[in-house]
C-alpha positions, 0 to 999 in steps of 0.5 A: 572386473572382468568383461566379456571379450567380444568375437567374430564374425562381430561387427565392433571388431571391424570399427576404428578406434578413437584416440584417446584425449586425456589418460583419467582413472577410468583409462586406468582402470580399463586397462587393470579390467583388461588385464583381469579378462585376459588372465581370466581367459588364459587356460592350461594349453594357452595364455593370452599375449594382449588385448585390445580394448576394442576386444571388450567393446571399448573402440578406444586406442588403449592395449595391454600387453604381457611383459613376459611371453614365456610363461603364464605365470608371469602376471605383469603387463604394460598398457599402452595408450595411443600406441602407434608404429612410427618406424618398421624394418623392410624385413618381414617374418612369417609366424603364427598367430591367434587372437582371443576374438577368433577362438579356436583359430590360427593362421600363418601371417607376414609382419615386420621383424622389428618396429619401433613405437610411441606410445603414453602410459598410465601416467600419460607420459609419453614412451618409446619401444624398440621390439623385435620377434614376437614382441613386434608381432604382438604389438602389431597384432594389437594395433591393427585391431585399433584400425578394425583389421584383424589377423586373418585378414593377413591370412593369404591362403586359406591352407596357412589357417590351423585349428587347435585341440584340447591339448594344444596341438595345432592342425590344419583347418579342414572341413569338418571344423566348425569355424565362422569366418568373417 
């Protein structure tokens, strides 16, 4: 089923997510609703990388990522379920980034080039990834939302944020945008 995805400016996207205790069918199913919603959303210019379940108003630790971030027409995710860094490298990366709660905007955001984390599957069995680039990224993209933090909140200068246009072209964020920050 799909389901709304929640947007700033609110207030959901500023909660902590609650650890989740036991992985049931309604996790699962959850997490096949948050898949649903993010192939939903994807159109010709963009596709979606992962969502957050707080992203639908669910403030749980739960994420599904795309397994391939080459194409859209690749269908497959992972879902992680408590999925938590547990070791990052000192290096750091400058890239730009989007979110499906923050329409229309980007911004250029520091993280670490490589982490390694823990994390449960579907079948509540814990499982241990080693990611680097943009995979890194998207996970830790993914988590700070599970901490209430979302990316322009990484955004140092107002002169890192972009707009995009309907073919896809990334800008600079001027003035005359119509843009809500939080």
């Amino acid at each position: 089923m799909i389901k709304k995805i929640v947007t700033i400016p609110n207030k959901i996207l500023r909660m902590k997510s609650k650890r989740i205790g036991f992985v049931d069918d309604s996790i699962r199913t959850m997490a096949e609703n948050m898949i649903e919603t993010t192939l939903d959303w994807d159109h010709d210019s963009e596709f979606g990388a992962a969502l957050a379940a707080i992203q639908i108003g669910e403030p749980i630790r739960l994420t599904v990522v795309r397994d391939s971030f080459e194409s859209s027409k690749d269908k497959n995710f992972t879902t992680l379920i408590n999925p938590e860094i547990v070791k990052s490298s000192a290096e750091m990366i400058t890239d730009i980034e989007g979110c499906l709660s923050v329409p229309g905007i980007y911004g250029k955001v520091s993280r670490h080039l490589k982490i390694k984390v823990k994390a449960q599957n579907t079948a509540g069995n814990e499982i241990r990834l080693t990611l680097e680039g943009f995979p890194a990224r998207v996970l830790q993209h993914e988590i700070d939302h599970m901490h209430g933090i979302i990316f322009l909140d990484h955004v140092k200068d107002s002169k890192n944020l972009l707009s995009i246009d309907e073919e896809g072209q990334l800008s600079p964020l001027t003035s005359n945008d119509k843009v809500q920050l939080p």
